[in-house]
ZAROFI-982179 format. One record per atom (N, C-alpha, C): residue in one letter; y negated, z negated, x. Coordinates in steps of 0.02 Angstrom, whole numbers, plus 50000, padded with zeros to 5 digits. Each point is the difference from the previous one (the first is absolute). Layout:
<rs>
AYZX...
</rs>
This chain:
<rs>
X394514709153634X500165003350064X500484995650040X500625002650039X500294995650023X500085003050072X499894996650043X499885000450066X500544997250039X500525004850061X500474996850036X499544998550057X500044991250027X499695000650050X500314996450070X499655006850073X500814997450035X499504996450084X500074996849992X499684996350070X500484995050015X499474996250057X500474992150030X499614996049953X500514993049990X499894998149946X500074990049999X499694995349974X500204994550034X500784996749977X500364998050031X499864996050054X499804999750058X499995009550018X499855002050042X499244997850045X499984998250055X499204997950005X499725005950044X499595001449996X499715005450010X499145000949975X499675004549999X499344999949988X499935005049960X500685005649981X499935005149958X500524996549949X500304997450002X500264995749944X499714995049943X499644995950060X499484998549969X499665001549950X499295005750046X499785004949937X500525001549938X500615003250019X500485003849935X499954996549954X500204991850008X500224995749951X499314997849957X499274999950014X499564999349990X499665006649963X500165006050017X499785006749984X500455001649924X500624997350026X500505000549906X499584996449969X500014993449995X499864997249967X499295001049957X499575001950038X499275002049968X500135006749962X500375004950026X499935004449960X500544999249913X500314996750017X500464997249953X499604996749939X499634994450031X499514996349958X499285004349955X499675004750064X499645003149957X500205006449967X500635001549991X500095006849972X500655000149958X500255004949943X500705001049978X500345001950047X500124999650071X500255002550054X500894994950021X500325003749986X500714996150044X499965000750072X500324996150034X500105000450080X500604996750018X500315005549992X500864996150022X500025002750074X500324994350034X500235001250056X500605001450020X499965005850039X500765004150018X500364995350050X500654997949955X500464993350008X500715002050039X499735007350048X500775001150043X499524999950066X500434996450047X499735000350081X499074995249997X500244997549954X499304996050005X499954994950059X499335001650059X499824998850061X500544999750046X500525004049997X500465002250057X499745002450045X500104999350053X499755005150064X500705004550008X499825008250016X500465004650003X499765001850059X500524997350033X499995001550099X500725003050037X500455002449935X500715004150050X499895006549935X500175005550038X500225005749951X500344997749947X500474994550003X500575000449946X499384997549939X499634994750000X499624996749970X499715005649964X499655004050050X499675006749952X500315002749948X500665000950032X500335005649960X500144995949923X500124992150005X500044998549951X499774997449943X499155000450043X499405000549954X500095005449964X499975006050050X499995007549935X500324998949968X500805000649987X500454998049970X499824997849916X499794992850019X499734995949946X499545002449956X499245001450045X499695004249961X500195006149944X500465004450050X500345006449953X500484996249926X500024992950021X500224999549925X499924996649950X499304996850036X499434996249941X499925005049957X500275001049935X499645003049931X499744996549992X499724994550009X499614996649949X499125002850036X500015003750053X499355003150001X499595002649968X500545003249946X499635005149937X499604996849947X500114993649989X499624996549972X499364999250015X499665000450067X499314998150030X499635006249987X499244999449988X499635005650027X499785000050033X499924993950051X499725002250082X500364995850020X500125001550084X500294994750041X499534999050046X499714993350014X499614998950042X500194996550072X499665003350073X500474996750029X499304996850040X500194994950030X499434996850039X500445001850094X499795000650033X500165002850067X499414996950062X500324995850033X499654998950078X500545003850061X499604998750055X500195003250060X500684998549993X500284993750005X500394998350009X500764999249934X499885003049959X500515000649943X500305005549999X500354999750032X500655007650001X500285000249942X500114992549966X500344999649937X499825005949926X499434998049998X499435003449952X499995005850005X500045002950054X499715007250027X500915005249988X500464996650031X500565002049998X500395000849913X499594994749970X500125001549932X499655004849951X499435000950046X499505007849964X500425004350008X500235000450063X500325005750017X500615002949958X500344994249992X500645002749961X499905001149925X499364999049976X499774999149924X499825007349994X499485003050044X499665003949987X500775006850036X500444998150035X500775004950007X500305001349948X500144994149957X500424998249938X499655001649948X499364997949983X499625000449942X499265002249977X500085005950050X499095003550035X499635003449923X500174998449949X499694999649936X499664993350001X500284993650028X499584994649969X499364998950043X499644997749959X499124998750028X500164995550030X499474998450068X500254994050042X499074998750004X500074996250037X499114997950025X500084994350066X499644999850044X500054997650093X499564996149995X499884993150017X499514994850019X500025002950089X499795000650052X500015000850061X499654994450037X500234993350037X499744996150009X499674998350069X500185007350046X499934999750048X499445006050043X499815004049958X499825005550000X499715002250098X500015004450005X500265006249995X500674998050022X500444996650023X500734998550020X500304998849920X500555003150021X500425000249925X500474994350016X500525000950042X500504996550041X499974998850078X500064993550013X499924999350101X500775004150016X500585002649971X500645002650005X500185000849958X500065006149979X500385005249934X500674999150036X500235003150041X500634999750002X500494994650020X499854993749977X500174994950017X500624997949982X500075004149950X500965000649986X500245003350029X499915002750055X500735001050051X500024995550052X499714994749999X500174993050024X499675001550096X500334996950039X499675001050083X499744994250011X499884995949961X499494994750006X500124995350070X500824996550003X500174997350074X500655006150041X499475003149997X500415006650051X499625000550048X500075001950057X499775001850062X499325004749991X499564999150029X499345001550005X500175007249984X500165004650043X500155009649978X500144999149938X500444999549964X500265000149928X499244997749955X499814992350004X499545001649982X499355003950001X499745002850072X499525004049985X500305006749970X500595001149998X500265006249966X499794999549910X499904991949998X499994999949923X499424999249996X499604999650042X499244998949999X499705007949986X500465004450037X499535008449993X500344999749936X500504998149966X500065003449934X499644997249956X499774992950021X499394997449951X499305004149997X500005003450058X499075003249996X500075008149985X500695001649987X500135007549971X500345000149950X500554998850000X500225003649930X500064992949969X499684995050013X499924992949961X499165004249959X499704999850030X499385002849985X499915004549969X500315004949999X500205005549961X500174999249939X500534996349988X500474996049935X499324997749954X499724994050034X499824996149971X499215002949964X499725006450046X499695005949952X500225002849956X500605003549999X500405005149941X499974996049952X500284990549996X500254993749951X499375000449973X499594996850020X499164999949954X499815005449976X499955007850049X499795004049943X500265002349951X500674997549973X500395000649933X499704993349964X499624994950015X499924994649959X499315003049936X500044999149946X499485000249948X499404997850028X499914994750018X499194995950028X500104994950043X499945000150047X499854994050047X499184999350012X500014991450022X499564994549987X500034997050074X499084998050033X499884997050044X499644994949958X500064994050059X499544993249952X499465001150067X499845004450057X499344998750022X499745010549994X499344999949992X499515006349994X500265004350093X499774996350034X500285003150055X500664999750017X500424996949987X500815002449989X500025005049946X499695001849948X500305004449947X499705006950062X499435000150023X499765006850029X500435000550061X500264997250036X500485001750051X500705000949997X500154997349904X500805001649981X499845008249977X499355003549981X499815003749974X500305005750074X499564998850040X499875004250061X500725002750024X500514993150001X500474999850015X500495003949963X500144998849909X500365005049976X499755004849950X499404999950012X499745006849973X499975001749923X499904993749980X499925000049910X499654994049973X499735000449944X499604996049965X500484991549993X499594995550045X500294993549987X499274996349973X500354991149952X499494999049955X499944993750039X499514995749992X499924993450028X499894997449926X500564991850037X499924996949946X499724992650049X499414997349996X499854994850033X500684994149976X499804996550059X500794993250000X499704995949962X500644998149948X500024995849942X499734991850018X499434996449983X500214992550023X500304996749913X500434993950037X500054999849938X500204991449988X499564996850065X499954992149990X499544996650017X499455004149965X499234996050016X499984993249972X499564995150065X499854992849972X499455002449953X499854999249936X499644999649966X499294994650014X500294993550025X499824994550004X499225001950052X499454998250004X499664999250056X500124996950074X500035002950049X500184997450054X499554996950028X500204993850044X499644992649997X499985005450120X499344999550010X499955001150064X500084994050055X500194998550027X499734992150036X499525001950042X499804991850024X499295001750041X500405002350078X500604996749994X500195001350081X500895001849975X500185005750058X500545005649997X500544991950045X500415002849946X500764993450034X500455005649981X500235006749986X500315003249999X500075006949995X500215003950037X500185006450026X500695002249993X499875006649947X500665001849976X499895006750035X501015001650018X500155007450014X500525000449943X500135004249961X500475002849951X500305006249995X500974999450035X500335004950020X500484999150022X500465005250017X500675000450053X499854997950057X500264997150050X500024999350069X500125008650039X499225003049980X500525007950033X499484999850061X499965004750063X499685002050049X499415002549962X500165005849953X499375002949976X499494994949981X500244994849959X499404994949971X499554997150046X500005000150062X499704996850030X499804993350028X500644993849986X499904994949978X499964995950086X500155005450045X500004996350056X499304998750034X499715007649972X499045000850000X499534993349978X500414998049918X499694996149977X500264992350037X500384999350026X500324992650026X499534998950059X499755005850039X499824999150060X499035000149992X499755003149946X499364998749974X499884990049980X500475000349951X499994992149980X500054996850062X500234999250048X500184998450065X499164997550026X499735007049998X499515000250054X499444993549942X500055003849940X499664994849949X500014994150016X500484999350004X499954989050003X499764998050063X500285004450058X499764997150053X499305002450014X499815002849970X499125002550019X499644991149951X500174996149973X499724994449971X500544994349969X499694993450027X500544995149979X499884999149894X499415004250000X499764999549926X500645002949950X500385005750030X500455001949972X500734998849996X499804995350016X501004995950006X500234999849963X499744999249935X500294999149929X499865006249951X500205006150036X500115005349965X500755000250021X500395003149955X500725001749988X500175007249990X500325001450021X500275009349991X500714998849995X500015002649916X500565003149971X500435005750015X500475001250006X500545006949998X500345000049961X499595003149940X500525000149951X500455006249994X500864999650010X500375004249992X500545000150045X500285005249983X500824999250049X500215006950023X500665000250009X500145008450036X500165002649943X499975007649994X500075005349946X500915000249983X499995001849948X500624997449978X500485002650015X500574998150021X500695002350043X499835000150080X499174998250023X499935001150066X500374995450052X499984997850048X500404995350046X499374998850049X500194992050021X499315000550037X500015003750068X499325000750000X500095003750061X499524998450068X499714999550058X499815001250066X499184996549988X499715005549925X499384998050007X499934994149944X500504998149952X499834994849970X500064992450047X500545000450035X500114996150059X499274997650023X499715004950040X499405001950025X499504995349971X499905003349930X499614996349955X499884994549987X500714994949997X500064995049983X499804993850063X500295004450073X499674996750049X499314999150034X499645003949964X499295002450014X499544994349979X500254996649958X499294994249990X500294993250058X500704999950026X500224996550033X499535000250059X500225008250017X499664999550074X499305000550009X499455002049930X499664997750021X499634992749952X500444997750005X499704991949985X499554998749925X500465004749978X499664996649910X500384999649943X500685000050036X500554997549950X499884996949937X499414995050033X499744995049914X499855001449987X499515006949994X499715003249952X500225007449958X500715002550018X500105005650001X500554995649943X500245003049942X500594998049936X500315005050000X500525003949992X500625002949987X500224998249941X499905005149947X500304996149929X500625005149997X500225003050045X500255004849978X500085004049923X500675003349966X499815002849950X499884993649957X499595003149947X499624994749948X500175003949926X500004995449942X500205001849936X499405000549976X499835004549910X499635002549981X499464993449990X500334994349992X499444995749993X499824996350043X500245000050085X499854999250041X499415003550021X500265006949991X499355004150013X499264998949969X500034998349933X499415000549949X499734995050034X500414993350035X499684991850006X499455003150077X500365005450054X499674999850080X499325003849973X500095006049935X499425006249984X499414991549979X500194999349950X499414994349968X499784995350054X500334997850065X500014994450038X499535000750055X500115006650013X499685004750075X499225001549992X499874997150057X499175002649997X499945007950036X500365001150032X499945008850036X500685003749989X499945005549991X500695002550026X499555005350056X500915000350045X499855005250048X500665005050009X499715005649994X500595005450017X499895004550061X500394995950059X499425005450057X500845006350009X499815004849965X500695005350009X499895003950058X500465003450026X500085000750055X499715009849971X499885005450036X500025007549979X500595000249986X500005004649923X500685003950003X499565008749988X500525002449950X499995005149998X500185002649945X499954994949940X499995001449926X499364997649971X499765003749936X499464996949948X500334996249928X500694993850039X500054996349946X499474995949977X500094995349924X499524995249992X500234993450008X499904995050002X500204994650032X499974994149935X500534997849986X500104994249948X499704993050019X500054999950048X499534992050055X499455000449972X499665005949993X499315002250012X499844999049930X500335002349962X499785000049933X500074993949978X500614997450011X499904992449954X499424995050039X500005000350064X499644996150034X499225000849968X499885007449991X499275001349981X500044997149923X500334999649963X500014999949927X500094991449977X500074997650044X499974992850035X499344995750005X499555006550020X499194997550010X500184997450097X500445001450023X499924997750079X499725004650042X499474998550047X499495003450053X500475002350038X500005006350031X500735004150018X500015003750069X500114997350047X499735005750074X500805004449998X499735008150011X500635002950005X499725004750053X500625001850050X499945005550031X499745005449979X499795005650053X499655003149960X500255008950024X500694996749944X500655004250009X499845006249933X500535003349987X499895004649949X500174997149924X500444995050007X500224995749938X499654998049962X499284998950043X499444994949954X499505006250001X499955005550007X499545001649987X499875002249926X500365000149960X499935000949932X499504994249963X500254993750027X499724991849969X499284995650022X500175002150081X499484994550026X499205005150038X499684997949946X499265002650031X499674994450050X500025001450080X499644995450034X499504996049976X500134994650003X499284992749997X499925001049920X500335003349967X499934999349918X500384995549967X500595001550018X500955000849958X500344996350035X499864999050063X500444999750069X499555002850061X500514997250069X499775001150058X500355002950044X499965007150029X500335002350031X500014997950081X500405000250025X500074999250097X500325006850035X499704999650062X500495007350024X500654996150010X500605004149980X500604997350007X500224998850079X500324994549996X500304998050065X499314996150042X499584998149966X499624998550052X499824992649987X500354996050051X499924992449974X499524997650018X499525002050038X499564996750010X499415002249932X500035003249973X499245003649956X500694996049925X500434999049980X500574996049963X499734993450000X499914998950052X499824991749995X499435001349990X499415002150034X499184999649982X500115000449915X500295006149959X499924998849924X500324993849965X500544998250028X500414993449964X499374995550017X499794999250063X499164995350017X499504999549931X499855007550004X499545000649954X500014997949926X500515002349957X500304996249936X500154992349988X500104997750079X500394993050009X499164993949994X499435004650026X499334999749985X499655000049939X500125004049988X499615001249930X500295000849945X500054994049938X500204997949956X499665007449950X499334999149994X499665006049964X500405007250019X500115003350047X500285005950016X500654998049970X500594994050018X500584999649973X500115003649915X499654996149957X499735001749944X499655007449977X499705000650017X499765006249991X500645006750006X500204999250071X500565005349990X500494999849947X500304991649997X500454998249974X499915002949916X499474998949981X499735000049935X500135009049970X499595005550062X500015004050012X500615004049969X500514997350071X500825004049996X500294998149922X499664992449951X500494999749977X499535006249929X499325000249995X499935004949964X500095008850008X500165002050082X500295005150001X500605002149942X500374993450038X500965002349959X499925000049927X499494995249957X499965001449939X499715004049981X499615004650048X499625005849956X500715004750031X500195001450046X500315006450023X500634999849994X500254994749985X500994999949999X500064995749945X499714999349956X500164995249921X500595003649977X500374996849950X500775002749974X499735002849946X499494999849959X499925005149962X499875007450026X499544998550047X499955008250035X500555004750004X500164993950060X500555004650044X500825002349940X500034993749934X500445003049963X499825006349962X499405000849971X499755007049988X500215004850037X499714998250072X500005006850036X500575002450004X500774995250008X500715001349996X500215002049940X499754997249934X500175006049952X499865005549984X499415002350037X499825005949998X500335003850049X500334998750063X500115003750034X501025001549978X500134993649938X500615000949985X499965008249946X499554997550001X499805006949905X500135004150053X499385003750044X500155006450026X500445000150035X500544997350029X500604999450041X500545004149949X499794998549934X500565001849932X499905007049972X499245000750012X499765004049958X500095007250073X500075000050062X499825005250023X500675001150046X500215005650034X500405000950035X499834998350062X500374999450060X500085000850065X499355003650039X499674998050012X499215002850048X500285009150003X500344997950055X500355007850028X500575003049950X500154998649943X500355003049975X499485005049961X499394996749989X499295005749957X499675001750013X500185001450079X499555003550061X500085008849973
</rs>
């Protein structure tokens, strides 16, 4: 079986890239499966009409499409790239089987029409491009999927609200892990480190968590010698902006500079050294308004690390309160710090969760599974037509 497959891709850094490059590779390893990656406009951003036009273009004259029997595309909110290339595939070549990872569910794109550009134009212009994002962006980006063969949520309540939303059978495929410490994790008797793992975005919450750690140290001189990590940097092509500023001055002003680290972005084996190193992770996310699944979450749990997460829609697939993990009402730093208290306490609870999350991910997201479940959903992707074409 040979598979075109079209996502962001590394060097690109990203969290759906990530996954991609990790998701080929397993399925590659456990199966006769090819996964070539489509090698025109690879991680371009298409932000002027002309750009569009010369995506289609290109596409209309890849023959070498006919060779694949599925094209798989992986798609977050934010990839116009991906989505703009369904589009012209399924214009040009609405015989070939395609199949949708959706990483954001129920949001397809934060701006479908992002190729007619507006971006530093005067406020009117852009909200002009803002109504065409919530209509005939919205519109589009319904008609585009329901021509796709099968699309795929990695969380149960994202697949039922991509369901609600376009009105046809979508499959869940739980999120791939695919760099478990094997090793037993060594607990200490006392917490010297606190990891966050992510972009510097508003949504993550990281200003929640700066100002919890805050209250932490100064509620006891016992805790001076805990450290909080940030691991990560801005999303890629971003520019800094107002609230990373913000961020960075926040342990200044309130007086724990020495304890607050900035690693900014970190390499793959940087990362593996903070997952094995860290006695907690914390993801305090801010509400959104998708049922994505969260890559922090998974490696962190698959890690064996005791895990407080908001108690947002992202985690509700993973973390069963006081089992798996510990949920907090989001935004609330004071009940943030009482749980970082509590874990920072009890060595036994550290463990226990820790132990917990890391046998969740191996019973529920192992690469044998989840590669099964993807070849099976490649078979019927081949074997059946279009939902609505056998209506």
């Amino acid at each position: 079986m040979k598979i075109l497959y079209v996502v962001p891709y590394p060097p690109l850094k990203s969290g759906i890239a990530y996954y991609a490059y990790h998701f080929k590779n397993t399925i590659e390893q456990n199966f006769d499966i090819q996964m070539d990656l489509l090698d025109i406009c690879q991680n371009e951003n298409i932000y002027t009409i002309s750009k569009f036009i010369s995506l289609g273009n290109k596409i209309k004259y890849f023959k070498k499409i006919h060779r694949y029997d599925i094209i798989h595309f992986e798609i977050g909110v934010g990839q116009n790239r991906e989505f703009y290339i369904l589009h012209f595939m399924k214009k040009y070549y609405p015989s070939i089987r395609t199949m949708v990872t959706l990483h954001d569910p129920p949001m397809i794109l934060s701006a479908p029409m992002k190729f007619i550009g507006l971006e530093n134009m005067p406020r009117i212009l852009r909200g002009i491009r803002k109504i065409g994002d919530l209509t005939i962006g919205r519109y589009w980006e319904k008609k585009i999927l329901g021509k796709v063969n099968r699309t795929i949520c990695l969380t149960e309540k994202g697949r039922l609200q991509i369901t609600k939303r376009l009105k046809r059978d979508i499959f869940y495929l739980p999120h791939l892990y695919f760099d478990i410490n094997m090793k037993i994790k060594k607990y200490r008797n006392k917490v010297i480190k606190i990891l966050f793992f992510g972009y510097l975005g508003s949504k993550k919450g990281i200003d929640i968590l700066i100002k919890s750690f805050a209250q932490l140290l100064k509620s006891s001189p016992k805790y001076n010698g805990i450290k909080l990590y940030i691991c990560g940097g801005l999303p890629e092509g971003r520019k800094q902006t107002k609230f990373q500023d913000y961020l960075q001055r926040l342990p200044i002003d309130l007086d724990i500079s020495k304890n607050v680290i900035f690693t900014g972005g970190i390499s793959e084996q940087e990362k593996v050294f903070h997952l094995k190193d860290a006695d907690i992770m914390v993801l305090p996310y801010r509400k959104q308004n998708t049922f994505g699944s969260s890559s922090a979450l998974i490696q962190g749990m698959s890690y064996g690390l005791p895990i407080i997460v908001a108690d947002v829609k992202n985690f509700f697939n993973e973390i069963e309160d006081g089992k798996n993990g510990i949920l907090f009402e989001d935004g609330n730093v004071k009940i943030l710090t009482e749980k970082i208290k509590l874990l920072v306490k009890n060595r036994l609870l550290r463990r226990k969760l820790g132990e917990n999350a890391k046998n969740h991910i191996i019973k529920e997201h192992n690469p044998e599974y989840v590669s099964n479940r993807v070849l099976q959903i490649y078979k019927t992707c081949m074997e059946k037509k279009i939902d609505e074409d056998s209506d």
